[in-house]
C-alpha positions as CSV (number, residue, x, y, z in Angstrom):
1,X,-0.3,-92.0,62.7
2,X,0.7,-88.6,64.1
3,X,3.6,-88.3,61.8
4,X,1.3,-90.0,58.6
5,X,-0.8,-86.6,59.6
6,X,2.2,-84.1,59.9
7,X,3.6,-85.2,56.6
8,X,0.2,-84.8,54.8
9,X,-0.5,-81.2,56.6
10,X,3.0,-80.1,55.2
11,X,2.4,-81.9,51.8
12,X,-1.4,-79.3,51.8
13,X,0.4,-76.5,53.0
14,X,3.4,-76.6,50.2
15,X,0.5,-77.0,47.7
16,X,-1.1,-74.1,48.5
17,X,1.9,-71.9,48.7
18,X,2.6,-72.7,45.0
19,X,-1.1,-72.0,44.0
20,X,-0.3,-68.5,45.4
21,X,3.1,-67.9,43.9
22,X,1.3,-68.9,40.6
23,X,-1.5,-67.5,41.3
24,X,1.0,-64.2,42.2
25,X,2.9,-64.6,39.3
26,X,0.0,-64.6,36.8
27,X,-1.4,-61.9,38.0
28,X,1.5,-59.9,37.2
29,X,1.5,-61.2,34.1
30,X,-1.8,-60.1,33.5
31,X,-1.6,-56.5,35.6
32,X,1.9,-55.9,32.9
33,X,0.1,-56.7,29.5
34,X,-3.4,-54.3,30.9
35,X,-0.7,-52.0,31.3
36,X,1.3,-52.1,28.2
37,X,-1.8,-52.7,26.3
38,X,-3.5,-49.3,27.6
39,X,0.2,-47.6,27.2
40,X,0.0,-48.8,23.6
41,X,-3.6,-47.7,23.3
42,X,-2.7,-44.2,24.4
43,X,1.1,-43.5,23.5
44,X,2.4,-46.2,21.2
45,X,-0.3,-47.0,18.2
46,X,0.9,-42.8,17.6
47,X,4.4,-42.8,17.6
48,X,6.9,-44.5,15.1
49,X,10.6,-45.2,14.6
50,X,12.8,-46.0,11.4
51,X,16.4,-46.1,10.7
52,X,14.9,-45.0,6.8
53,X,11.6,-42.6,6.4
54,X,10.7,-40.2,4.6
55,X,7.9,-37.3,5.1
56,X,6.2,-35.8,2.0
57,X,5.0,-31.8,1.9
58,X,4.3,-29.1,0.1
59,X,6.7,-26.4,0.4
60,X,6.3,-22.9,-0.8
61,X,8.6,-20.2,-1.2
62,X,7.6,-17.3,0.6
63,X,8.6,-13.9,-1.5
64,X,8.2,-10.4,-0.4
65,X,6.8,-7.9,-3.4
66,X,9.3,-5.2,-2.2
67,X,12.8,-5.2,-1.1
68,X,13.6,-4.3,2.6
69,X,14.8,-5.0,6.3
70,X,13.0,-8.2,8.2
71,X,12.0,-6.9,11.8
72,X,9.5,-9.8,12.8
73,X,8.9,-13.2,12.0
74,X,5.3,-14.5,12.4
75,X,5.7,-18.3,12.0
76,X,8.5,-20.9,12.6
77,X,9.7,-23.5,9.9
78,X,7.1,-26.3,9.4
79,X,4.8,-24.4,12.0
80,X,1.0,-24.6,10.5
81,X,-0.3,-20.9,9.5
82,X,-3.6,-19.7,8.6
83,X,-5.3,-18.1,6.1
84,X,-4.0,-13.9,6.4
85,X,-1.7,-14.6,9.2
86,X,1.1,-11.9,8.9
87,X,4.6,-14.3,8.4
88,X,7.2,-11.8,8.1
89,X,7.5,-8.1,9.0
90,X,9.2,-5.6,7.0
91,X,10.6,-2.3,8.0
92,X,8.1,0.3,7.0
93,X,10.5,3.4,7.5
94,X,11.3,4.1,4.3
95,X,8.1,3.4,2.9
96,X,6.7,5.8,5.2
97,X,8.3,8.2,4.3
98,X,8.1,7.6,0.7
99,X,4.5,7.7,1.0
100,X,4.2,11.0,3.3
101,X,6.1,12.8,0.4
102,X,3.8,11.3,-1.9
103,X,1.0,12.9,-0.6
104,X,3.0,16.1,-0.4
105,X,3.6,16.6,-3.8
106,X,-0.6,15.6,-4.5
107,X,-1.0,18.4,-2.6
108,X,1.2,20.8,-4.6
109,X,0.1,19.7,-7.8
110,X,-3.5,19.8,-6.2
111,X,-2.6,24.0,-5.4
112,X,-0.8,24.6,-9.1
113,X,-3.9,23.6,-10.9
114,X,-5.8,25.5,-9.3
115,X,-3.7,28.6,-9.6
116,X,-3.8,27.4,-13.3
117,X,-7.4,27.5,-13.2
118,X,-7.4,31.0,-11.3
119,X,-4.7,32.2,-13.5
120,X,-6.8,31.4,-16.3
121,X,-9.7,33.1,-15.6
122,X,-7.7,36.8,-14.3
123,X,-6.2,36.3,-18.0
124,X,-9.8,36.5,-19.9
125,X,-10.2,39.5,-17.6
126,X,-6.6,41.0,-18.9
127,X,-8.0,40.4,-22.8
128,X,-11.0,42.1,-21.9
129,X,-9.4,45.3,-20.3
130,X,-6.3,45.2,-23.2
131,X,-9.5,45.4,-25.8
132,X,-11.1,47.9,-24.0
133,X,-8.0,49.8,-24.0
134,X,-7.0,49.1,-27.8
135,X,-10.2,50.6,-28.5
136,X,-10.0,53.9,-26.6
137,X,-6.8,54.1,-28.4
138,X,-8.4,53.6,-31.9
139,X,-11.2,56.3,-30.6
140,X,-8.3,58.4,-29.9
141,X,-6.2,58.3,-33.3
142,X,-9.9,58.4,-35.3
143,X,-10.7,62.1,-33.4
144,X,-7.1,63.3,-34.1
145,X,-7.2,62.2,-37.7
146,X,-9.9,64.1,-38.0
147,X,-8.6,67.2,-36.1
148,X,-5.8,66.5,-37.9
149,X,-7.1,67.1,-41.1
150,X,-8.2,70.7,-40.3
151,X,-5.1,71.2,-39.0
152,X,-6.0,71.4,-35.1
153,X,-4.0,68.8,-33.9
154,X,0.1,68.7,-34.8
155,X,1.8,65.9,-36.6
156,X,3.1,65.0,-33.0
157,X,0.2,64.2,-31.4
158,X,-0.7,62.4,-34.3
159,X,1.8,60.2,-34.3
160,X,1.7,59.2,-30.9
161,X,-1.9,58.5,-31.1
162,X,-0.7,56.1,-33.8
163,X,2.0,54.8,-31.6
164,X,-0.8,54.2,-28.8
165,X,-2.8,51.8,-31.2
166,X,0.0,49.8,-32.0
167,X,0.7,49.2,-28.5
168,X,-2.6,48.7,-27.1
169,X,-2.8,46.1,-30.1
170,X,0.8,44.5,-28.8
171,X,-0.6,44.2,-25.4
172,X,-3.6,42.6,-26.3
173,X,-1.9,40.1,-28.9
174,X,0.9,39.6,-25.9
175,X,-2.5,39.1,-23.4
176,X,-4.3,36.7,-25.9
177,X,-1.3,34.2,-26.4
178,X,-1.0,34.3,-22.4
179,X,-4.6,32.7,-22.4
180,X,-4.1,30.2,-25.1
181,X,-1.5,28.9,-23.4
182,X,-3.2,28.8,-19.9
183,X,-6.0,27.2,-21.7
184,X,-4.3,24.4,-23.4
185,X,-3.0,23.6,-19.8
186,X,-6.5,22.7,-18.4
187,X,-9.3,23.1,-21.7
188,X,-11.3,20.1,-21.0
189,X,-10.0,18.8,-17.5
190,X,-10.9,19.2,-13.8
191,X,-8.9,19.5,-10.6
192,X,-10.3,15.7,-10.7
193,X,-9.2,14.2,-14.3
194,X,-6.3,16.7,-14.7
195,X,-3.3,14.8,-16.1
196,X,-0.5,16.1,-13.3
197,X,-2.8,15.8,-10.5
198,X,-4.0,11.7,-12.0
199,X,0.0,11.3,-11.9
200,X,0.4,12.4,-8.4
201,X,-2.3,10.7,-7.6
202,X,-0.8,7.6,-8.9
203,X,2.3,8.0,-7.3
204,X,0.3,7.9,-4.0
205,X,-1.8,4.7,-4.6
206,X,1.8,3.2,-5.4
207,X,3.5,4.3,-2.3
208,X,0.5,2.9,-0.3
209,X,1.0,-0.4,-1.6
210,X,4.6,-0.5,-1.2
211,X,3.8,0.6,2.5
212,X,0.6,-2.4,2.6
213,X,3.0,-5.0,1.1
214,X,5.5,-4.5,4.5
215,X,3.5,-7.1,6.3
């Protein structure tokens, strides 16, 4: 009877030793596919592998308005930009200086018209003093004609009073064609709408966008 019992305590205790190895085993089992199901869940259902893929985009050419040296790069290949994000630097040296002399010669064109302007208006005060000096000359002949005539004044003085008139008339001819052509340089223009100044003005607006388009 003793050994009947030891055989059937062994028998129990084997049993339950291969419950727990099971028991062990399937637990592992089950602990292994939690974990790759939560790995897939989290890194694997986003990531995939082919020997033979291909990846569709839109790809645009990037081209500068001006010509120049590159001295920064704003975004890498494939890298997602936004909306006004500078990409690529230029160098703005030249441009920069293309611009400051620009605005120079505004300036000097800016000074010329209005010496063009001033000149203009000392020039109607030169016709007005060669007149009033073409007619003190006339006076002058007209009195000595008439001295003349009585024989007061010689045939001299006569003819210089003559000469007089015919150079106080050159002068004012000579002062006249001096403000005709001043006029026809600015007659119906401002410092604002004058033609040289709208050109150097020009020239400015297009040196600043050369300088703008550098970024």
């Amino acid at each position: 009877e003793k050994i009947m019992a030891t055989q059937t305590d062994k028998t129990a205790t084997q049993g339950t030793r291969r419950w727990r190895l099971l028991g062990g085993v399937l637990g592992g089992v089950l602990l292994a596919a939690l974990g790759y199901t939560l790995y897939w869940a989290q890194v694997l259902r986003y990531h995939q592998t082919t020997d033979d893929a291909y990846v569709n985009g839109n790809v645009v050419q990037i081209t500068p308005q001006i010509s120049g040296t590159v001295v920064a790069i704003g975004a890498d290949d494939t890298q997602f930009v936004k909306s006004g994000q500078p990409l690529v630097r230029l160098d703005r040296a030249d441009a920069k200086v293309a611009l400051d002399q620009a605005e120079a010669q505004l300036a000097r064109t800016v000074r010329d018209v209005r010496t063009q302007f001033a000149t203009s208006s000392q020039l109607e005060a030169t016709v007005e003093v060669k007149q009033t000096e073409l007619a003190r000359a006339q006076y002058d002949l007209e009195r000595r004609g008439r001295l003349g005539a009585s024989g007061a004044v010689s045939g001299e003085e006569l003819q210089h009073a003559r000469d007089a008139v015919r150079a106080a008339q050159a002068d004012l001819t000579a002062a006249r064609q001096q403000l005709a052509a001043n006029r026809a340089r600015i007659d119906g223009t401002t410092l604002k709408d004058h033609p040289p100044i709208r050109d150097a003005a020009a020239a400015v607006r297009s040196a600043y966008l050369a300088w703008t388009r550098t970024e």
